[in-house]
N, C-alpha and C positions, 0 to 999 in steps of 0.2 A: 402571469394571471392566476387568479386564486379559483377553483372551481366550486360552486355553488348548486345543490339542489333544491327542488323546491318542490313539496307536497301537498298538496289539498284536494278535497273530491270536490271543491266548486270550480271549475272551467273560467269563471269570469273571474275568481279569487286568482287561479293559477298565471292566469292572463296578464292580472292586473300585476301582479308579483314579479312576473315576470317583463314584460314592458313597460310595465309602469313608471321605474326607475332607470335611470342610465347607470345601466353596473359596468361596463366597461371603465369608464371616468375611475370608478373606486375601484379599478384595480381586479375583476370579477365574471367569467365568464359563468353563464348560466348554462351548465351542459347537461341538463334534464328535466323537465316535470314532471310528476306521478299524479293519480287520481289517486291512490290508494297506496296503503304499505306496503304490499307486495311490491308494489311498479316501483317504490321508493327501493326496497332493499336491493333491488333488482338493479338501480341506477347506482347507487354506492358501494356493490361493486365492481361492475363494470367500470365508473368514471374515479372511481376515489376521490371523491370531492373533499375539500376543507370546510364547507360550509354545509348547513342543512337547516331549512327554516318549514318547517310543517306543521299544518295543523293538528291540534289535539283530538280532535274527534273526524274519526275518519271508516270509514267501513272495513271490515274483513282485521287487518292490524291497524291499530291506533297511530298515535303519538307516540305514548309512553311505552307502548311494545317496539314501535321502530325505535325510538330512540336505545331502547336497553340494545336490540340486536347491531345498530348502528356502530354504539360504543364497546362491542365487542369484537368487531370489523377492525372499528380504526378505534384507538383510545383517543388519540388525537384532533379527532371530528368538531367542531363547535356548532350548537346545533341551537338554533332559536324557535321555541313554542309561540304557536297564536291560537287564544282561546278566545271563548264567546264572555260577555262580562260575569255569566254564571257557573262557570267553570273553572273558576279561582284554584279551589283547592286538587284541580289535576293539575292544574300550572304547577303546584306546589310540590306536588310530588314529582313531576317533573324534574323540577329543579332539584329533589333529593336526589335523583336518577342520572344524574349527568347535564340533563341541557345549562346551556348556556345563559339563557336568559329569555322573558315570556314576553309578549304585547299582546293586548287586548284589542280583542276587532268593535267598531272599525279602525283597521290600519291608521296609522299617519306616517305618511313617508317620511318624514325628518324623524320621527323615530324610530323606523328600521334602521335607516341610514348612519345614525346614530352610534346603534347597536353593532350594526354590520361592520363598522370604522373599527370602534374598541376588539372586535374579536380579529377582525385582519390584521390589528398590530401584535396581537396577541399569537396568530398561527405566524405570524415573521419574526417574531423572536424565538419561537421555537422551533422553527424550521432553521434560523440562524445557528442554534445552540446544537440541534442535530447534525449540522451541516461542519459545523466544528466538531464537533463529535467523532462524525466521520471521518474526517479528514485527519485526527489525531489520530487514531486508529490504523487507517491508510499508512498513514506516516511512518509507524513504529512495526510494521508486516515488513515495509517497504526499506528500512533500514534492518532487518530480521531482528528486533529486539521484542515482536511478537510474531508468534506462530499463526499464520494464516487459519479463521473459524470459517468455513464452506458456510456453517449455518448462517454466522454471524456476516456474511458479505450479501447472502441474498435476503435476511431481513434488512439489510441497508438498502437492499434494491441495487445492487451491483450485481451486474453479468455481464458476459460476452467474453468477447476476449480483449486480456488486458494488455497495455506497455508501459516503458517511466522514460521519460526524457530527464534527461540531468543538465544544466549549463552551469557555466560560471566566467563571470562578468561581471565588473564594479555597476555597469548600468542593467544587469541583468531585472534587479527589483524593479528598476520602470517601466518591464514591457509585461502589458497586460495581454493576456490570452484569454480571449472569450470566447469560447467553442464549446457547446455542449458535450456532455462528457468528458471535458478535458476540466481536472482538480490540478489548482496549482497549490502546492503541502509549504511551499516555503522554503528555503535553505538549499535553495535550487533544482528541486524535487516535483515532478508533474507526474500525474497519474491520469491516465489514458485508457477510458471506460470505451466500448467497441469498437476497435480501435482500429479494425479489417474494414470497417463504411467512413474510415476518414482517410482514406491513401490521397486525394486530394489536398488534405489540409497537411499533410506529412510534406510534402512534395513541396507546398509554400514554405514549411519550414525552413529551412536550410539559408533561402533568400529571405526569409524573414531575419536570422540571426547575423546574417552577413551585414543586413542592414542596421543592427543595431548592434554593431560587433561584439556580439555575445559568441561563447565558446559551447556549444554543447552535444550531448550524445544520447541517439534514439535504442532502443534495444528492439530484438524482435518482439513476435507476441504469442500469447500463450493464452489461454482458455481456461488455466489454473490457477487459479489467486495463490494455492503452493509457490510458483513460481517466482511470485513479484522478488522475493529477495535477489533470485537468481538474474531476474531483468534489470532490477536496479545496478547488480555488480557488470553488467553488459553495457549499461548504458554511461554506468565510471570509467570503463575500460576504452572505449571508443571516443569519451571525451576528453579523457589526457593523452589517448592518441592522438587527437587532435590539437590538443596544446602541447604535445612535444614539437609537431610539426610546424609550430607558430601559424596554425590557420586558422581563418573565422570559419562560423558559418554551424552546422549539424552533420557529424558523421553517427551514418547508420549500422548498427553492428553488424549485419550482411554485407555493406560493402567496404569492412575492413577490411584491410587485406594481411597485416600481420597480427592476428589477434595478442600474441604476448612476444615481446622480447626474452628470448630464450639464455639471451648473454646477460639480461640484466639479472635475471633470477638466479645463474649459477653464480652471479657476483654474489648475489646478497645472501645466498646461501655460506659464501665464502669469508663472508663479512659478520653471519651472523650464526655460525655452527655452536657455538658455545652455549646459546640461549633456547628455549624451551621452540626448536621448529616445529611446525604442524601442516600439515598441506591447506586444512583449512585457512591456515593463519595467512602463510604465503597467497591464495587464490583470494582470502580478502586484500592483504596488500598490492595484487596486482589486479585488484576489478574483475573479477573471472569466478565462473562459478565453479565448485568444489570438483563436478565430474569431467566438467571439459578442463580445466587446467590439469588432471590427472591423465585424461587419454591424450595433451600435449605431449606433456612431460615424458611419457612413455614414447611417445613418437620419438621424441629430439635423443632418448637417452640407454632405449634399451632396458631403464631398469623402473620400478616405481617408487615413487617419490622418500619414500623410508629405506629401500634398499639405496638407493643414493644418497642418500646424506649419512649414512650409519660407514658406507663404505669413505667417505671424506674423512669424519671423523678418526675413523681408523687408522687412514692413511695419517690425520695428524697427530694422531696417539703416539704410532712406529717411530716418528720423528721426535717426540719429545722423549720417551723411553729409550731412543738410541742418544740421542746428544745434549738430552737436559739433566740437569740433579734432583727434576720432581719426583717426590714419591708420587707411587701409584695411586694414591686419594687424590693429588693433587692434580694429577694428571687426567682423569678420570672428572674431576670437576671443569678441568680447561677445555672440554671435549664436548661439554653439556649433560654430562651424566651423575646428576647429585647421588646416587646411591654404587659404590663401590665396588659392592659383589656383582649389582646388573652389568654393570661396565665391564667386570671381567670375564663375567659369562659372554656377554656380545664377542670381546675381543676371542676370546678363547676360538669360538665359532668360528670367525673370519678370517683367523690368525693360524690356526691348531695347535696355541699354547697359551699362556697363563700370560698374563701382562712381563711378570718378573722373570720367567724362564726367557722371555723375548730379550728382554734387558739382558742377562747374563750370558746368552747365546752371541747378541750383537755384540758386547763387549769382548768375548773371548775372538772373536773372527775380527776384531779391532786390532787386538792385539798380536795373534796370526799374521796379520797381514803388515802388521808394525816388523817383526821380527824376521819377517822376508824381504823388506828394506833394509 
């Protein structure tokens, strides 16, 4: 419903304005009358209304003064003047001033009606275009390809605390979710506006996905729009947990119970030592956010995540420097270290020699050991 107010200092005008027409029908709750501008400004903003239809000549603030404070309020406002037939040229400046459009008294209801239709279609397209708007936006915080704006989330009117549910499922795009505060982004991606006064409709989820064997993953919540990246990588991570396991249904990141496979990561570290690692890179690849997959890691390993992989390396450096014919550029690149000298300052450090002294050392103690045979 679109909300509407209505201003004039005649009682039987406001009356008439007011039940005179069946606004519900068009779409239109009337949530105020005013006798005067004051009482008007006083309702817009309080109610934020879409609509605003008041007379031009009024006591204390006008028309043309409500309207300029109106459209300073909301820009958005569509706001319709009624003037006496001799008061044309305030209609006119009106209309330089923002309103929307004027009628002359006496009223005729099919030509509010009229009026009121064309500007309703008009505040739903752009309530459409905002709402995509948003939602674009959303989208792009929520995949971290934009930096969460505090300012820019409470001019959209978002607060509380937030979540992201994730699924995936060939039939996934047919299930519609209509819950207020709940944006569905698309590409499997749901944004979950207050999201602590919906533990109810959380708790259907799960038997909702089951029943439409959809795969997906809730994250906790947070009160930080910062956060959303890090909810969305929770809410990845608990939904491929869930399709590892071949189940339907909604697993919630609290009642994971293994948040990372700690043997798949030292695989793919083992898999992938040669190429540019990052812990960021790995915590994206495993659905996990940058600080908890670092206090994992440290749990599982003793070391953190650069000291372990620098010590792999190493260890596979010793082995190509003891039994391969690469030079030390070449070796030093098979390692993931494009820059030669950094390579051998690393090794040096870890080693307490030079890559080639390492070489020549192992060689000689080869040889040693040949000649004791």
């Amino acid at each position: 419903m679109l909300r509407m107010v209505i201003a004039d200092d005649e009682w039987l005008i406001r009356e008439s304005l007011q039940y005179g027409i069946d606004w519900t029908t068009l779409g239109i709750e009337v949530v105020g009358t005013a006798a005067d501008g004051h009482e008007a400004i006083a309702l817009i903003k309080t109610e934020s209304p879409h609509l605003l239809v008041t007379d031009i000549r009024m006591p204390g603030v006008d028309g043309l003064e409500l309207i300029g404070v109106a459209k300073e309020l909301n820009p958005n406002l569509k706001s319709i003047i009624i003037s006496g037939f001799g008061e044309f040229e305030y209609a006119q400046k009106a209309l330089k001033i923002g309103a929307d459009d004027y009628l002359l008294k006496p009223i005729v209801d099919a030509d509010l009606i009229e009026i009121v239709n064309r500007l309703v279609c008009q505040v739903k397209v752009e309530e459409q275009d905002k709402q995509e708007k948003v939602n674009s936006y959303l989208l792009k915080v929520i995949r971290g390809e934009l930096k969460a704006d505090k300012l820019l989330f409470e001019q959209y009117g978002l607060s509380g605390q937030y979540g992201v549910i994730c699924w995936d499922s060939e039939s996934a795009d047919s299930l519609q979710i209509q819950e207020p505060g709940i944006k569905s982004l698309g590409q499997g991606i749901v944004f979950v506006e207050e999201a602590q006064q919906k533990q109810l409709f959380f708790k259907q989820l799960d038997g909702l996905f089951m029943n439409n064997k959809i795969i997906g993953g809730c994250s906790t919540f947070s009160n930080n729009c910062e956060d959303l990246h890090s909810l969305y990588k929770q809410a990845l991570m608990v939904k491929e947990q869930l399709k590892f396991s071949r189940e339907q249904g909604c697993l919630f990141y609290e009642h994971s119970h293994s948040p990372i496979n700690m043997e798949e990561v030292f695989l793919y570290i083992e898999e992938h030592y040669q190429e540019s690692l990052t812990l960021q890179s790995l915590a994206t690849k495993f659905y996990i956010s940058d600080s908890y997959f670092s206090r994992i890691f440290k749990q599982h390993t003793g070391k953190n995540f650069i000291e372990y992989v620098t010590d792999y390396r190493m260890k596979i450096a010793k082995d190509l420097l003891e039994y391969s014919l690469m030079k030390t550029n070449e070796v030093s690149m098979a390692v993931g270290y494009t820059d030669q000298r950094y390579f051998s300052q690393i090794f040096k450090k870890h080693v307490g020699m030079t890559p080639s002294l390492y070489r020549k050392l192992a060689k000689e103690e080869k040889i040693v050991e040949a000649r004791k045979r």
